[in-house]
C-alpha positions, 0 to 999 in steps of 0.5 A: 274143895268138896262140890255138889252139882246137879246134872243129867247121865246120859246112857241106854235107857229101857222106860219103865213104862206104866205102873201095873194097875192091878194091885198085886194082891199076892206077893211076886216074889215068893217068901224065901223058906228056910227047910231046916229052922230047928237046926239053926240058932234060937235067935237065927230062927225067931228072926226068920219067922218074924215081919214077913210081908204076903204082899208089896201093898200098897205099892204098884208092879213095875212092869211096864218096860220092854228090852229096847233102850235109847239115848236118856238123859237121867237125873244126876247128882254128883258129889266130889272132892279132889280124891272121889267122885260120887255120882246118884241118881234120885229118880231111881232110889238114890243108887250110888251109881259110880264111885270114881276114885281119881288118884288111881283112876280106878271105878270102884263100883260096877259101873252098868253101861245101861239102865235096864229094868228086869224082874228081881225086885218087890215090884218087878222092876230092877237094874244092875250096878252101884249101890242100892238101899233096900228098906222093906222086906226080904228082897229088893225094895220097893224103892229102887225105881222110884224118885226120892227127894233130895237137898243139899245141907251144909256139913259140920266143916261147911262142906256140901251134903247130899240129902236123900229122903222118901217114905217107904209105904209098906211099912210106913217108915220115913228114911234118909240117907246123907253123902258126904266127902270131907275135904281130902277124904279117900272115903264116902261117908253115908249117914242113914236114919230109918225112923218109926213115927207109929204108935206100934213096932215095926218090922224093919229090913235094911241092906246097903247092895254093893255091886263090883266087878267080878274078875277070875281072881276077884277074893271078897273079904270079910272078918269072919271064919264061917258063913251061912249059905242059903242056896236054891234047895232052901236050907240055910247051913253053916260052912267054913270061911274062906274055902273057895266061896272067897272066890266067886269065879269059883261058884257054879251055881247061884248062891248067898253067902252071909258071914258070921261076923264075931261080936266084936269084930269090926263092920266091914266088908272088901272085894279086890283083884288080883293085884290086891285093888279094890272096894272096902265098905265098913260101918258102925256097929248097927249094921251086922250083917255082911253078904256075898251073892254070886251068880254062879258060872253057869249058862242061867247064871251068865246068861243073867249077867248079860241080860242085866248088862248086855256087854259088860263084864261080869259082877258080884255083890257085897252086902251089909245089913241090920241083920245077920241074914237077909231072911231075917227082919228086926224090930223098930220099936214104936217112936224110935229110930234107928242110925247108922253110917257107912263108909266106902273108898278104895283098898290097896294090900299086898297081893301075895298077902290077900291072896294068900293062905293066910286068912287072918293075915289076909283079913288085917292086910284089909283091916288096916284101911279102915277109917273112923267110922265111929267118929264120922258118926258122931259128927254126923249125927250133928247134922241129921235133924238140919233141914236141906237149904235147897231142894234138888229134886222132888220125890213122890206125894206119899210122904206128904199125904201121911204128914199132912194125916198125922199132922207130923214135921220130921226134921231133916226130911220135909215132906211139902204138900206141894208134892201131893199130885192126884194119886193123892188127891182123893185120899185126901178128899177122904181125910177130909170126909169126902167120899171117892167116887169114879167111872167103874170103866177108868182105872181106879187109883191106887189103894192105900191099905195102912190100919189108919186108911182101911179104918177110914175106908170101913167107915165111908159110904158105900158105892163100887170104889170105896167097896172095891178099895175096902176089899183091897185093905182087908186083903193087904191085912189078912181079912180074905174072906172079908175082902171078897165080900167087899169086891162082891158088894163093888159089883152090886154097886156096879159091874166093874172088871177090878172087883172081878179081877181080884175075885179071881185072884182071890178065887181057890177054884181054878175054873171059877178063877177062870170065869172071872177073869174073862168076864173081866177081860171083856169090860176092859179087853185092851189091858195086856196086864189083865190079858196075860194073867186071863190067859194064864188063868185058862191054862191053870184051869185046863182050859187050853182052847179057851186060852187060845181062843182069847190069844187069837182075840186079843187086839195088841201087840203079841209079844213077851209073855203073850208068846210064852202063853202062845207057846204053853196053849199050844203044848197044851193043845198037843201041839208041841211042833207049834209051840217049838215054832214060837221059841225058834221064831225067837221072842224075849219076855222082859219080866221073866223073874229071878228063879223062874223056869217057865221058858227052860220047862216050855221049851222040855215039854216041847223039844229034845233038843238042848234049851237054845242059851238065849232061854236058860234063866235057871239059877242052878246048873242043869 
């Protein structure tokens, strides 16, 4: 009999620690840029320029955790029949967490043996492993450390299904995702639905991330003879399929591989070993596209892998999606919805035969294990409107507060005003013609900058909040000149170190930045978030003493990017000993983003001696 039960998963855990409170004005991750658009196909190259997001408003920055892990128990969902076992965990972004297959005794997924957060995602924080569901923009979503709702429904056979549920804030779009495991079935089914409930179109981005484990002889697998490969010299260029890009122990650098799958070629993609076992995922047609993202066997790129998974072997990604690329989002007209379903279960073929020379051969030996995916589908579809008998856990109030706005009931994914808790609550005194109002010393609430907020926000009295969320809306809708007129106007109201911090941000003079910023820093000197960008600030603007000068007052804890700011004042000062002596004490910076050379380029400017392992996070060989 297939079961539904909640539980907990007890592992290593880092906490995530406390949202941001500054509102990430400019994106973190940067707009990945294609150099050679007209070398590539019409379509290809309007998808690419089309939907992109400057920032991840209305959303907070997740980068609040640290490297130290203890024992925790995490919300578990486990969904199983007698062939698979299903583990989710909804407090993070519903991911697929194990897939236990149990006649061969074999994991299907990556299985990461911690929760460890790192920047990669659109809000920072981000873990390794599973199954992730990124809806949104170009990179990892938003959601991926955030709750999502989820019920249990009963299925066309009378089976349990897993209902996952939650609303994507930067584009405003409900979405669900619905496991089942029919009764003897080798496959788990995922049915997904990403509505429009606007009056406009919608850009939208979707891509099922598929972690498994990366062995020497791991091949990946997908019904296509080319790829487009987008590197880290930003060209997207078309190469042959399989070549050694089928073999990703082979890849010395980090790289996108997305595979052009003929019109009419099945949807599906495989990674196995070298005994021909492995994972297979494959779906209905909407969902084109088909990725394979290795990390390269250079240091930056092992030394990636451990510190996403200390002590653990090494992993890949398979990846499917709406489009053909990653680079590319599609438009959701107004009032539509898209649906789709996924299947993924174990493979077995032939070793030889995978292996082999013989792509086509190599390509059907997988073919042949693909199951019905348009007939789940259909059945699926059956159920998509039910409404869940019972809620297994609770998601956030953001998708309440919209239905309450639009006075709007989505079937099959209730949002309760019950769920609404204080970060809603003044948005919600504000749809009722209330006007926010707050101590100017307090951490304001986060901004909500859809067109129907901002539109209330225009029209609301004018004190420092409503000044200060105004500026924060026009900004998140490409007003610039208009938001700083606005933080100015906050500041008239009342002097306050938010309206001042993000007038530095908006700021295209660096030593006026830099002003700003310590300005801001004295009326709230104990925010390390608003330190660490002050510091950086001076440093920008070539003021190295007064980045230190700020360094040596600074009353917390001194670790993490204030060493790595330690470090950089002192190399600017002309110090290079001093800033050696910083890397050789030995520090971590938590957040250290995917792509960024800050630590390999400290430490050249300081040292001739080869980058100590510990500090190489650069995504191509040296």
């Amino acid at each position: 009999m297939t079961s539904l039960s909640l539980t907990s998963l007890v592992l290593p855990a880092a906490a995530l620690g406390p949202e941001n409170p500054l509102p990430p004005l400019v994106k973190p991750v940067p707009v990945q840029q294609v150099a050679n658009l007209a070398e590539l196909p019409p379509d290809l190259a309007e998808g690419l320029g089309y939907g992109h997001l400057s920032t991840v408003l209305p959303y907070r920055l997740q980068d609040g955790y640290t490297r130290e892990r203890t024992e925790t128990a995490l919300p578990a969902l486990v969904l199983e029949n007698d062939r698979l076992r299903a583990t989710v965990l909804p407090s993070l972004g519903g991911r697929l967490y194990s897939l236990w297959h149990k006649p061969s005794g074999r994991e299907l997924l990556y299985r990461n043996p911690v929760f460890q957060p790192a920047n990669l995602a659109l809000r920072d924080a981000w873990f390794a492993g599973g199954v992730e569901w990124n809806l949104g923009s170009t990179g990892h979503t938003a959601q991926t450390c955030a709750p999502m709702f989820a019920g249990r429904i009963e299925g066309p056979d009378g089976t349990p299904v897993l209902r996952l549920w939650e609303w994507e804030r930067t584009r405003d779009l409900p979405y669900q995702l619905d496991f089942s495991l029919p009764e003897g079935s080798d496959f788990l089914l995922v049915g997904v639905r990403v509505r429009n409930p606007h009056e406009h179109a919608v850009p939208v981005y979707w891509w099922s991330n598929i972690a498994v484990t990366r062995e020497e002889r791991t091949r990946v697998l997908a019904p296509a003879t080319e790829a487009w490969h987008y590197g880290y010299g930003g060209r997207l260029d078309r190469v042959p399929v399989p070549g050694a890009l089928t073999y990703p122990a082979r890849a010395q650098a980090a790289a996108d591989y997305f595979f052009e799958l003929p019109q009419e070629a099945p949807r599906w993609i495989a990674a196995v070993d070298g005994h021909g076992d492995g994972l297979l995922q494959c779906s209905t047609r909407r969902l084109r596209g088909r990725k394979l993202f290795v990390w390269g066997e250079s240091a930056g790129g092992r030394r990636w892998q451990e510190w996403l998974a200390p002590g653990a072997p090494g992993y890949l990604e398979i990846q499917a999606g709406l489009a053909r690329t990653q680079l590319e989002h599609l438009r959701l007209d107004a009032g539509e919805s898209w649906d789709w379903l996924e299947a993924y279960g174990p493979v077995s073929a032939d070793a030889e035969v995978v292996h082999g020379d013989d792509w086509a051969a190599a390509t059907d030996a997988v073919q042949s294990s693909l199951p019905d995916v348009e007939e789940h589908h259909r059945r699926w579809r059956e159920m998509a409107d039910r409404r869940p008998e019972t809620v297994l856990h609770r998601g956030s109030g953001w998708g309440a507060l919209e239905a309450h706005r639009m006075a709007a009931d989505w079937a099959g994914t209730p949002f309760p005003e019950s769920a609404m808790g204080p970060e809603q609550k003044p948005w919600r005194a504000l749809l009722e013609g209330r006007t926010p109002t707050g101590d100017p010393s307090a951490i304001p609430p986060p901004t909500l900058v859809g067109p129907a907020w901002a539109e209330l926000l225009e029209r609301a009295p004018r004190n420092w909040l409503t000044s200060y969320h105004r500026g924060v809306a026009r900004w998140a809708s490409g007003q610039h000149d208009g938001a700083r007129a606005a933080w100015r106007a906050s500041l008239e109201s009342a002097e306050n170190p938010w309206a001042l911090r993000n007038l530095a941000v908006a700021s295209a003079d660096r030593r006026e930045a830099a002003r700003l910023y310590e300005r801001a820093l004295r009326q709230a000197p104990h925010l390390r978030p608003l330190a660490v960008e002050a510091i950086a600030a001076q440093l920008d603007a070539g003021l190295p003493e007064r980045a230190a000068e700020l360094l040596s007052s600074w009353r917390g804890e001194l670790s993490g990017r204030l060493l790595l700011l330690t470090a950089r004042s002192r190399l600017a000062l002309g110090d290079a000993a001093g800033a050696r002596a910083v890397f050789e004490a030995g520090f971590e910076v938590p957040n250290v983003r995917e792509g960024e050379t800050s630590l390999s380029d400290t430490w050249a400017a300081a040292a001739s001696a080869p980058l100590p392992v510990e500090y190489d996070f650069r995504m191509v060989p040296s």
